[in-house]
C-alpha atoms as a printed R data frame, in Angstrom:
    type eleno elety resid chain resno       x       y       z
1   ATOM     1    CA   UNK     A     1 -26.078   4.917 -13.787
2   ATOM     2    CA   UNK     A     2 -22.830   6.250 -12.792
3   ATOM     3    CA   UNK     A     3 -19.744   4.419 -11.454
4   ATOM     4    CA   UNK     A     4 -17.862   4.098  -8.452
5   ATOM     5    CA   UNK     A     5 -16.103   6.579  -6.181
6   ATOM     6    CA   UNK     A     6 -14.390   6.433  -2.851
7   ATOM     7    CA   UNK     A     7 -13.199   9.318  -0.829
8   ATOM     8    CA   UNK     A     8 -11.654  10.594   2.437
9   ATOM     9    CA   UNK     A     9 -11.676  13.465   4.637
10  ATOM    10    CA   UNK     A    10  -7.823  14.827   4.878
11  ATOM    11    CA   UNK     A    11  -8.720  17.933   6.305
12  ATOM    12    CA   UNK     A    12 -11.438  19.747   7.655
13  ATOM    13    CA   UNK     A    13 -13.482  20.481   3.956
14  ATOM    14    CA   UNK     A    14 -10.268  19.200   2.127
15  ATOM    15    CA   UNK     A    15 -11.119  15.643   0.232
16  ATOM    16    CA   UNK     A    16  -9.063  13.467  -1.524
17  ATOM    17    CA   UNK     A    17 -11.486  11.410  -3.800
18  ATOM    18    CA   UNK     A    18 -11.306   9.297  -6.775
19  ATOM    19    CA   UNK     A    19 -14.102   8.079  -8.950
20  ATOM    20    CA   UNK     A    20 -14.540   5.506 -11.605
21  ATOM    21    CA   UNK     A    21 -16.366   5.256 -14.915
22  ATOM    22    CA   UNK     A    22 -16.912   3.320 -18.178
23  ATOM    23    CA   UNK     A    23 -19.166   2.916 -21.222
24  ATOM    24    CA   UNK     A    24 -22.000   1.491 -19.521
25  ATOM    25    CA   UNK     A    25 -20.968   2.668 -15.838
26  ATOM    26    CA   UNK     A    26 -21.200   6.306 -16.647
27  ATOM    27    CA   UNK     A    27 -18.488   8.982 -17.349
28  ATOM    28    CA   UNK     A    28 -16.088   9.188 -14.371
29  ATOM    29    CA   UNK     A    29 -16.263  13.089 -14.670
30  ATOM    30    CA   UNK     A    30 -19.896  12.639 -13.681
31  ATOM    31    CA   UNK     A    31 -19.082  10.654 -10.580
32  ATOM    32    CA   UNK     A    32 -16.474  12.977  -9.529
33  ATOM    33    CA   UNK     A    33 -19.388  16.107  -9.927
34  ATOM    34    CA   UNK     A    34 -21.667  14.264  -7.838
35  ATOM    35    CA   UNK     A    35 -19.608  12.800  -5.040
36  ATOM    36    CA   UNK     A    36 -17.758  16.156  -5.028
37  ATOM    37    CA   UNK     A    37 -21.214  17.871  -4.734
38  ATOM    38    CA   UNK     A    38 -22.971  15.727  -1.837
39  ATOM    39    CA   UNK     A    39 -20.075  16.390  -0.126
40  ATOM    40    CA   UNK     A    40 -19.544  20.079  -0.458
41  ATOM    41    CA   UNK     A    41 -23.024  21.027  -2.345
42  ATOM    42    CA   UNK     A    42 -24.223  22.133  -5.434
43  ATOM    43    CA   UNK     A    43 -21.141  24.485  -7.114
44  ATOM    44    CA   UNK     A    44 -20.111  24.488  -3.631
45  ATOM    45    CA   UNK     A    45 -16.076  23.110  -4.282
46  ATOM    46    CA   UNK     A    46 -12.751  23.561  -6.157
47  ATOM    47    CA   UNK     A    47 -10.947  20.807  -7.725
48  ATOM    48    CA   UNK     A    48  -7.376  20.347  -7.184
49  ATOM    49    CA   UNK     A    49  -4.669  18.539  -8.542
50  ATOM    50    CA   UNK     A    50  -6.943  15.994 -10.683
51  ATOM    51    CA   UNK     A    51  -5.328  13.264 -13.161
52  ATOM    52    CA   UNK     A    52  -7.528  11.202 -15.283
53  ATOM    53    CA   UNK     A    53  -5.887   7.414 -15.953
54  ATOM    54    CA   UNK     A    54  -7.150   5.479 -18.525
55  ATOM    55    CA   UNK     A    55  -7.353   1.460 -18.825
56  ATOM    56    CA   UNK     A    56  -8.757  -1.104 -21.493
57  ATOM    57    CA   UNK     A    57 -10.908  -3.682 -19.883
58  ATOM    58    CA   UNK     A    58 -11.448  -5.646 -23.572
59  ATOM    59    CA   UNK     A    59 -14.540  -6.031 -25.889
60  ATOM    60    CA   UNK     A    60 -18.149  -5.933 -24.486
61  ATOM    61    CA   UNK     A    61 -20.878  -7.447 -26.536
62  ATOM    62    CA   UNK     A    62 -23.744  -5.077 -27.785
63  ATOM    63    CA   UNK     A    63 -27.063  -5.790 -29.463
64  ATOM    64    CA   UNK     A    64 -27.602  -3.453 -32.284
65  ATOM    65    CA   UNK     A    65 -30.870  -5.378 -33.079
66  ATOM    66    CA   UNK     A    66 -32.616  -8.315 -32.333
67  ATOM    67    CA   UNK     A    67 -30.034 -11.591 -32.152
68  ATOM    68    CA   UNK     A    68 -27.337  -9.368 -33.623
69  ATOM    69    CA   UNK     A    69 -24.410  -8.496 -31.456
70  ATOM    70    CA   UNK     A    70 -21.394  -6.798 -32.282
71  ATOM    71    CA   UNK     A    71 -18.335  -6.242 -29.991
72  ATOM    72    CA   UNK     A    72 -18.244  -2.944 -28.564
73  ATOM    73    CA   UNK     A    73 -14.378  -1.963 -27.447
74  ATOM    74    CA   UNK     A    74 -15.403  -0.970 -23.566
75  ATOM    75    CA   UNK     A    75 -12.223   1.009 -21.274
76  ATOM    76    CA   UNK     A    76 -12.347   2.650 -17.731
77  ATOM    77    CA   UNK     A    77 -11.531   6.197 -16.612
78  ATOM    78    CA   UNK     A    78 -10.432   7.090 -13.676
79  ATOM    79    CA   UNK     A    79 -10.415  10.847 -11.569
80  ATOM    80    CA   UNK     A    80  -8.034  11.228  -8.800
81  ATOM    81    CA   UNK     A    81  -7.111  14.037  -6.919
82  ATOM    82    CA   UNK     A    82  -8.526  16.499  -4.179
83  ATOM    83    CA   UNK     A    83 -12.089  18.518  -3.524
84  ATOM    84    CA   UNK     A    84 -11.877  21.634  -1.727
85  ATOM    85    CA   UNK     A    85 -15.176  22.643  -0.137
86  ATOM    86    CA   UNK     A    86 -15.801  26.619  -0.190
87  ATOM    87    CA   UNK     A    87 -16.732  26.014   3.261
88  ATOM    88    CA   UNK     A    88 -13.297  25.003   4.330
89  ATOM    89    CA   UNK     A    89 -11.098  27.316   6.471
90  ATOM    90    CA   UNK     A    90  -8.087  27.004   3.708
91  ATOM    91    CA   UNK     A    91  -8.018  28.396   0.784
92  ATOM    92    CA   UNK     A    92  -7.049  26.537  -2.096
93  ATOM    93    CA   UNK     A    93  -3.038  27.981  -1.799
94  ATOM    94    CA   UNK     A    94  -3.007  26.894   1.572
95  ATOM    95    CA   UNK     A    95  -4.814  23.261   0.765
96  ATOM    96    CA   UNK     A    96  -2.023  22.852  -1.830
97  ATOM    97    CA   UNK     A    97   0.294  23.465   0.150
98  ATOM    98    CA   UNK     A    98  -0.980  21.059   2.714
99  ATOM    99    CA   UNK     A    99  -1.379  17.985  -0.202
100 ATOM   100    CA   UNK     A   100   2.266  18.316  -1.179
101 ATOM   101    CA   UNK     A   101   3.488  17.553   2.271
102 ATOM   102    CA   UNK     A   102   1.153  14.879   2.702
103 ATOM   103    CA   UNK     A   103   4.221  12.613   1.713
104 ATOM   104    CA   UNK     A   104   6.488  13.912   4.090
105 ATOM   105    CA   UNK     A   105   3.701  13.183   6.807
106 ATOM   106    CA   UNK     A   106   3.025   9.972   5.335
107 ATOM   107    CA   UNK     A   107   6.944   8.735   5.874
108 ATOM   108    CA   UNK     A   108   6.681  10.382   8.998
109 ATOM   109    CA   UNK     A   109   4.109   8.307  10.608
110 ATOM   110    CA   UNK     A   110   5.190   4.936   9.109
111 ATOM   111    CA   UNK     A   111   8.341   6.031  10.911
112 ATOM   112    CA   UNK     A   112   6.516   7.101  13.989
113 ATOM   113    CA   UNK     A   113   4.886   3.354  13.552
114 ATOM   114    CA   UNK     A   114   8.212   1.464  13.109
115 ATOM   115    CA   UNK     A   115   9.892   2.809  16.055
116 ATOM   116    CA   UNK     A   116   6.770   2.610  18.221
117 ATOM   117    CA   UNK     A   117   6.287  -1.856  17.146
118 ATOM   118    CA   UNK     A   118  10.258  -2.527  17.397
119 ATOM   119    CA   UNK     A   119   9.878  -1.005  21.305
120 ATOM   120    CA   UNK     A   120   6.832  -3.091  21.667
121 ATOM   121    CA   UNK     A   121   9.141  -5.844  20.611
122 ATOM   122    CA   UNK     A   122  12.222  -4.905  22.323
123 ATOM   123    CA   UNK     A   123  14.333  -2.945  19.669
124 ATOM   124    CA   UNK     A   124  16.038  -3.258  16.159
125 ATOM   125    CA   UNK     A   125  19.483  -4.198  17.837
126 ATOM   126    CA   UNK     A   126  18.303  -8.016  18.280
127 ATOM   127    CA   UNK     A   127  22.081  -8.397  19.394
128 ATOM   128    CA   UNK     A   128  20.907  -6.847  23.191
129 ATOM   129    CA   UNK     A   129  19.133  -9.220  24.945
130 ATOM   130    CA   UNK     A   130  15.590  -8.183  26.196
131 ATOM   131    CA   UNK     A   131  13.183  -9.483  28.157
132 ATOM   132    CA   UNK     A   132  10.508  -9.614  25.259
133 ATOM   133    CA   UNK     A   133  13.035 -11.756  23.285
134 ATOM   134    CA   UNK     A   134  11.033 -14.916  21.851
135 ATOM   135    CA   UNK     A   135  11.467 -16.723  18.097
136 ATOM   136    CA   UNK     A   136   8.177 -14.866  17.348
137 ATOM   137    CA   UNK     A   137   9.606 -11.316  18.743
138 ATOM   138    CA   UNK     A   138  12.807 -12.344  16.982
139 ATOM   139    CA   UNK     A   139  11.093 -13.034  13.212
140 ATOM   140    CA   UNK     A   140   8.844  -9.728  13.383
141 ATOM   141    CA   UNK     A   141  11.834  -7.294  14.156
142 ATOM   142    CA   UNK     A   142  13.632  -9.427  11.409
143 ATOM   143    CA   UNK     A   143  10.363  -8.759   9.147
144 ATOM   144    CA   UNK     A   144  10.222  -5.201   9.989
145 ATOM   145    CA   UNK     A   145  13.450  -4.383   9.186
146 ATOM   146    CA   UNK     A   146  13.207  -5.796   5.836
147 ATOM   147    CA   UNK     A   147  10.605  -4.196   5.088
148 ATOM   148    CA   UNK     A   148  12.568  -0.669   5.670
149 ATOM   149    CA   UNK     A   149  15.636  -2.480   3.532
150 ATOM   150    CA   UNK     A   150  17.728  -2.835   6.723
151 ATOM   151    CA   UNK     A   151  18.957  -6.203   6.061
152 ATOM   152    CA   UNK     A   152  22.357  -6.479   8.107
153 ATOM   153    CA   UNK     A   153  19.960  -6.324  11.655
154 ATOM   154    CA   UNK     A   154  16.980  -8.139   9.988
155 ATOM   155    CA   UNK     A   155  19.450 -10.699   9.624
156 ATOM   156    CA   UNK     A   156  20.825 -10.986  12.629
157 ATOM   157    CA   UNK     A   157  17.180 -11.275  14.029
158 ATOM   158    CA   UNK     A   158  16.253 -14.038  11.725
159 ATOM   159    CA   UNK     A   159  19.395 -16.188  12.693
160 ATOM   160    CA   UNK     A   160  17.961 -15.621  16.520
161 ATOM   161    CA   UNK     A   161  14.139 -16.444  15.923
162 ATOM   162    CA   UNK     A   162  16.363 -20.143  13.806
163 ATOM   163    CA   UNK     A   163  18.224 -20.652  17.086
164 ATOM   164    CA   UNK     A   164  14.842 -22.058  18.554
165 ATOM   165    CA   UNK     A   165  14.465 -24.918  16.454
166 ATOM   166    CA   UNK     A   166  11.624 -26.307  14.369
167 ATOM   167    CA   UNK     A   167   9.341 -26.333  17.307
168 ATOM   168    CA   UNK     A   168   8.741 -22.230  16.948
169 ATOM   169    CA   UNK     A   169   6.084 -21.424  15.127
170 ATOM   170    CA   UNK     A   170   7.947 -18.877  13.144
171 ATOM   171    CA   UNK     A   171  10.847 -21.363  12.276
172 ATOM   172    CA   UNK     A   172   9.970 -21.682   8.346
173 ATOM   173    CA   UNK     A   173   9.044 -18.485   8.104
174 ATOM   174    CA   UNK     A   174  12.671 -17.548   9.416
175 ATOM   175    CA   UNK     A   175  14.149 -20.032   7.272
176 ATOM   176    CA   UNK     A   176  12.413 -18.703   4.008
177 ATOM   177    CA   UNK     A   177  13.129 -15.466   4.938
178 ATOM   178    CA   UNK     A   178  16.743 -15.734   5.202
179 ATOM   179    CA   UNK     A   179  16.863 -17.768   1.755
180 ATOM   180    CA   UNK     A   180  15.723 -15.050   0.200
181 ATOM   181    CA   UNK     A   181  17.923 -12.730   1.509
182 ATOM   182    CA   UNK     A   182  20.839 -14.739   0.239
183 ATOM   183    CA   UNK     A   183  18.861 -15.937  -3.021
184 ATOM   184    CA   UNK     A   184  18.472 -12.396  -4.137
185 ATOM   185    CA   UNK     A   185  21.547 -10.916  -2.263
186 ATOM   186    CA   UNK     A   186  19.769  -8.964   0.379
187 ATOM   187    CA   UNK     A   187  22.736  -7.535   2.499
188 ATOM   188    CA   UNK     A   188  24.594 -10.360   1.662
189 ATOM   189    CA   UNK     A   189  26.592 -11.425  -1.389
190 ATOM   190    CA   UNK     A   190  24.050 -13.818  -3.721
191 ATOM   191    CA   UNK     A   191  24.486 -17.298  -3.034
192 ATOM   192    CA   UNK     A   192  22.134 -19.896  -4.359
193 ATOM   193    CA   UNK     A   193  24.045 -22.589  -2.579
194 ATOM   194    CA   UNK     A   194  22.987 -20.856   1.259
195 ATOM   195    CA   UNK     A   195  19.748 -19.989  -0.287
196 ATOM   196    CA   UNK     A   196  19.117 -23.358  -1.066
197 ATOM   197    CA   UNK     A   197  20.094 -24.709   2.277
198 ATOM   198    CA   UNK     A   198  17.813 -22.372   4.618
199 ATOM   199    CA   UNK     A   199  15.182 -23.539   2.062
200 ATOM   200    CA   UNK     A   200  15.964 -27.142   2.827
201 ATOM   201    CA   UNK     A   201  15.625 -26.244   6.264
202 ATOM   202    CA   UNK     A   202  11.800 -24.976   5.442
203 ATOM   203    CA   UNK     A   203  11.120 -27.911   4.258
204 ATOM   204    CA   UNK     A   204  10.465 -26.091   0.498
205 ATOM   205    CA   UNK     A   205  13.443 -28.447  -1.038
């Protein structure tokens, strides 16, 4: 029996694929043969760029003989990394090549992605008024701009989506979100005492 895999079409014959194995799942080498080979066939692909992590997952009881058992230390292997069908129209330079700017691409899109929600929501400058403007439109442009560490204009969003009250819907949420920021001095200086108090205001005090 052989253990798990998953994998995903990048490119045109170009998979990145991982697969997982134990003691009693199988090796994860064998995994990553077969998966590789019903996708590409029989001999049919290159490997590239492959690591193989290891992890203990503790003792596993094994009979040796009738109503004896003895523990059996059990870990699990995994293979990541990238299949290259010989059918593909890259070669393996050019697929290389290709998998080292996936990063690039990668920040690329989530950028694409940021810009393309705050104009949904009416922009990162939550100083500008906008039609769209709403506590909930407020809290996710705060939101997103935390998440991208810009915390002087997530701010400034947060104290908007606050100026509606406790009736929003996103007024906790605001609240908590802003006691962090000055809990663990988030484009702010650290103070426990503010922290505290937009806590309070979430009712988590």
């Amino acid at each position: 029996m052989l253990g798990g895999f998953s994998s995903q079409e990048v490119q045109p014959g170009l998979y990145e694929l991982s697969a997982t194995g134990s003691y009693f799942l199988g090796s994860a080498h064998a995994t990553w043969k077969q998966r590789a080979e019903q996708l590409c066939g029989k001999e049919q692909y290159k490997d590239i760029g492959v690591a193989e992590h290891f992890e203990s997952t503790g003792n596993t009881m094994m009979a040796i003989k009738p109503g004896l058992f003895v523990p059996v230390g059990n870990s699990k292997s995994t293979l990541i990394g990238y299949v290259l069908c010989n059918s593909s129209l890259m070669n393996k330079d050019e697929a290389v090549k290709y998998i080292q700017s996936l990063p690039e691409l990668h920040k690329k899109e989530l950028e694409d992605s940021f810009h393309k929600d705050m104009e949904n929501l009416g922009g990162s400058d939550c100083n500008v008024p906008s039609p769209k403007d709403t506590a909930e439109t407020y809290y996710q442009r705060g939101k997103l701009l935390m998440s991208l560490s810009q915390y002087k204009p997530a701010q400034a969003c947060l104290l908007k989506a606050v100026t509606y009250g406790p009736a929003a819907s996103v007024y906790r949420d605001a609240c908590t979100a802003l006691g962090e920021m000055f809990e663990l001095g988030f484009g702010v200086t650290a103070n426990i005492t503010t922290a505290k108090e937009w806590y309070a205001k979430a009712g988590l005090l």
